[in-house]
C-alpha positions in Angstrom: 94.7 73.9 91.2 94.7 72.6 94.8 92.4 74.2 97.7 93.6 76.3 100.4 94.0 73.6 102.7 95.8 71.0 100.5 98.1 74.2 99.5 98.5 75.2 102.8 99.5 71.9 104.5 102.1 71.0 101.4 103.8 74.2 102.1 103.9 73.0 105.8 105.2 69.0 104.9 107.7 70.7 102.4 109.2 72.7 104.9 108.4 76.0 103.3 107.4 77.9 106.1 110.4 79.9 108.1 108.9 81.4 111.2 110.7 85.0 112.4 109.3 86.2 115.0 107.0 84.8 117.6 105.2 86.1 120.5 103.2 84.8 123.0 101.1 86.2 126.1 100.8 84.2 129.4 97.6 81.7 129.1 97.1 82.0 125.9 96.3 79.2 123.3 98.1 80.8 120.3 100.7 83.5 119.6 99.5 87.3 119.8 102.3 88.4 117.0 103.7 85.8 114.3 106.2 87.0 111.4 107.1 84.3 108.8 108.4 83.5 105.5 106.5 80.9 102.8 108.3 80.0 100.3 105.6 80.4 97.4 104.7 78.6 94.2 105.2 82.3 93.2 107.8 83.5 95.1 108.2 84.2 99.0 105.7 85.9 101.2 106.2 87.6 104.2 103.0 86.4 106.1 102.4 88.3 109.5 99.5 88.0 112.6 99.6 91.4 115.0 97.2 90.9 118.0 99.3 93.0 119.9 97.3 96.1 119.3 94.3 95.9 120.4 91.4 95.0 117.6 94.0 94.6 115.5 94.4 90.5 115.3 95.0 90.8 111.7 96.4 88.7 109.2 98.2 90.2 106.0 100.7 88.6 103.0 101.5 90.7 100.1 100.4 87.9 97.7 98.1 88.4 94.9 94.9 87.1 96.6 92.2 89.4 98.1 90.9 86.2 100.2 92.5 84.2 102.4 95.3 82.9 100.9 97.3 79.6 101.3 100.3 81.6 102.7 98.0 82.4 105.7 96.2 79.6 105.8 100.1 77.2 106.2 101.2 80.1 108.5 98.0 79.6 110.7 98.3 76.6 110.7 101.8 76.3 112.1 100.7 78.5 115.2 98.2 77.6 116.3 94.7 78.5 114.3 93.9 75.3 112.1 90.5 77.3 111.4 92.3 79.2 108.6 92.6 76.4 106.8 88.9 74.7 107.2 88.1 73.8 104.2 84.8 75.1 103.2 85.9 78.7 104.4 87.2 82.1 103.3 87.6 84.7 105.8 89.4 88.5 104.3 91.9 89.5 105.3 94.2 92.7 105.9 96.3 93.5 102.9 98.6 96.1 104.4 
C-alpha cells in the first residue's frame, strides 16, 4: 500500500480531484471554505475544509479512515496546505 503522500499526489497527477466550491478571504494564503470530489480507489469522497466559522477550520471525508486520509491529504494539497501531506505526519480530523 502506498503512503498518504504518494496516494495523495497520484490522485492529484490522475486528475481525480474535482474542486466545487471554493472560497477565499482578502490576504489570505489559502481558501477559508473548499468542497471537492476525489475520485477514490474506493469510490468518491466528498472531501470538505470550513474555516468560515470561527474555530471551525476543519477537515472531513466520509471515507473509512479515522486519520488523515489521502482524500484530504490530495484535496489539501490542491489548495493550498502541502502540510497535509508531509510525510511523516498524521493529524485527526473531523468525521462529520
Amino acid at each position: 500500500m502506498a503512503d498518504l503522500r504518494s496516494s495523495a499526489l497520484a490522485y492529484l497527477r490522475e486528475g481525480q480531484v474535482r474542486a466545487h466550491t471554493v472560497a477565499t478571504v482578502p490576504d489570505a494564503s489559502a481558501p477559508a471554505l473548499v468542497v471537492a470530489t476525489v475520485h477514490g480507489h474506493n469510490g468518491r469522497y466528498q472531501v470538505v475544509y470550513d474555516a468560515t466559522e470561527p474555530l471551525v477550520g476543519r477537515w472531513s471525508c466520509p471515507c473509512w479512515r479515522s486519520e488523515l486520509c489521502p482524500h484530504i491529504a490530495a484535496v489539501g494539497l490542491w489548495s493550498g496546505f502541502p502540510g497535509l501531506a508531509a510525510r511523516s505526519t498524521a493529524t485527526p480530523r473531523s468525521n462529520t
